[in-house]
C-alpha positions as CSV (number, residue, x, y, z in Angstrom):
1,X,-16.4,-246.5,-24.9
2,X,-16.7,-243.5,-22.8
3,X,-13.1,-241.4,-22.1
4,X,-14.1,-240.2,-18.6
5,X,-12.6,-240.9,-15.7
6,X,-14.6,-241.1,-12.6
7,X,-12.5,-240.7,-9.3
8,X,-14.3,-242.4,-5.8
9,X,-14.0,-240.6,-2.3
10,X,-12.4,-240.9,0.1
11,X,-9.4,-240.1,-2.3
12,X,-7.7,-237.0,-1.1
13,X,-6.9,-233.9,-3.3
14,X,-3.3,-235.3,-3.7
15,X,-3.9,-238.6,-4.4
16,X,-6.8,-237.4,-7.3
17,X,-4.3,-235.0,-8.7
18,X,-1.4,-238.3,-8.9
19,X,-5.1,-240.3,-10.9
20,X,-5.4,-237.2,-13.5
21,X,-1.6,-236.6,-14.0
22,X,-1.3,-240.2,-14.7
23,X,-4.1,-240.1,-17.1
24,X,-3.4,-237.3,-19.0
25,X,-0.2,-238.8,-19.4
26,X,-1.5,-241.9,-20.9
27,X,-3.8,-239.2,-22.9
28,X,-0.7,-237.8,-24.6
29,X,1.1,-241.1,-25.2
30,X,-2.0,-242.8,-26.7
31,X,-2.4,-239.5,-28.8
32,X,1.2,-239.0,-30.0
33,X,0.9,-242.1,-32.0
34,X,-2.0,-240.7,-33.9
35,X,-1.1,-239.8,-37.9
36,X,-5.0,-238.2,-39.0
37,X,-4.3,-234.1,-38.5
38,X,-8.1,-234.7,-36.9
39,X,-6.9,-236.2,-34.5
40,X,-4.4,-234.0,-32.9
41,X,-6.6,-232.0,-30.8
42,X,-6.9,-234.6,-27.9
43,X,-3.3,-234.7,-27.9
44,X,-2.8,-230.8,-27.3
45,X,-6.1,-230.7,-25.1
46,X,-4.0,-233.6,-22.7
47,X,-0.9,-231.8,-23.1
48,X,-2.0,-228.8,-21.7
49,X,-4.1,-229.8,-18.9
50,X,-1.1,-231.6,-18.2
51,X,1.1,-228.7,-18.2
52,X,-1.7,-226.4,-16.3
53,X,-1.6,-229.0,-13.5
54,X,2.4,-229.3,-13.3
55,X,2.1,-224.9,-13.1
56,X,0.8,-225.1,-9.6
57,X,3.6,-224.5,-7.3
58,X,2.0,-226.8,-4.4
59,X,1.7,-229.7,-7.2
60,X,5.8,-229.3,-8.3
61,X,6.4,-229.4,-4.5
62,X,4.4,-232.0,-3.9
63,X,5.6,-234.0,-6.7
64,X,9.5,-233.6,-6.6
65,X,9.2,-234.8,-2.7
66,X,7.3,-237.9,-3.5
67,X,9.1,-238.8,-6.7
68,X,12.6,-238.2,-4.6
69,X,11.0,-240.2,-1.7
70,X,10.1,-243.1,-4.8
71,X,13.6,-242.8,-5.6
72,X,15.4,-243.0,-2.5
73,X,13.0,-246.5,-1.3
74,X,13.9,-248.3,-5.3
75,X,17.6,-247.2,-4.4
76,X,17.3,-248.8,-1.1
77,X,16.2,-252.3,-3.0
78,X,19.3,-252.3,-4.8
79,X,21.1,-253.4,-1.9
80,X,18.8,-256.7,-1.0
81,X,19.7,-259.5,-1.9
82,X,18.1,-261.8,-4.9
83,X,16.1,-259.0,-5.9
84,X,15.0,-257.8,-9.7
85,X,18.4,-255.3,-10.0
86,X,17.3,-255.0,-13.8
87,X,13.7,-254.4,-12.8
88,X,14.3,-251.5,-10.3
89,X,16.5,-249.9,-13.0
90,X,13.7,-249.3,-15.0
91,X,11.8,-248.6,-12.6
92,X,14.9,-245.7,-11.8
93,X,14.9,-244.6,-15.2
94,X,11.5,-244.4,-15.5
95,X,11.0,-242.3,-12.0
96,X,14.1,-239.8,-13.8
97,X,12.6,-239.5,-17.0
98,X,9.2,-238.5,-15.3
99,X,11.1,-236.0,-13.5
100,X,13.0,-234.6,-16.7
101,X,9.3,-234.5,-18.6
102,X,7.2,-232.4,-15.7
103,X,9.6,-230.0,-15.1
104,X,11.1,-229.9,-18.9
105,X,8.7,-227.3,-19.9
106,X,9.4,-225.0,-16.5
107,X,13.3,-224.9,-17.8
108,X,12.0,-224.0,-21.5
109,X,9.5,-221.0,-20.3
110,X,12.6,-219.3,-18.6
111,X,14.6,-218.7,-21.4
């Protein structure tokens, strides 16, 4: 089974940064659950790719807008009627919780 990732054009630069965050992401929850010590360097390798990526100030831009735009649409759901309420709450959560982890390290470097 081969671990790269092979992105198609005509994908633009933003949309193939979204691809890698999201797998790296997947990188570092797959890894976290590893116990062997071997096995730990995938994990850190993800982790700061990941990190390197979230640095770039056009990236954190980019991101916070579209995540807030994600947000404010979902919010928007909540008031039709006979729709998933519990669905788009964790769907909510899960867009705040992305927020809180990409921007986590940023508050931690500062002090």
């Amino acid at each position: 089974m081969s671990t790269d990732t092979l992105y198609e054009h005509p994908l633009n630069e933003q949309v193939r940064v979204y691809l890698r965050l999201e797998y790296l992401l997947d990188q570092v929850k797959l890894a976290a659950d590893i116990t062997a010590s071997s096995q730990w360097a995938p994990f850190f390798k993800s982790l700061f790719d990941l990190m390197e990526i979230l640095e770039q100030v056009q990236v954190k831009g980019d991101l916070v807008k579209d995540l807030e735009k994600q947000r404010a649409k979902l919010e928007a759901w909540l008031d039709v009627p006979h729709v998933d309420v519990e669905q788009l709450k964790v769907l909510l959560g899960e867009s705040v919780s992305f927020s809180n982890l990409c921007f986590r390290h940023r508050d931690l470097a500062k002090n």
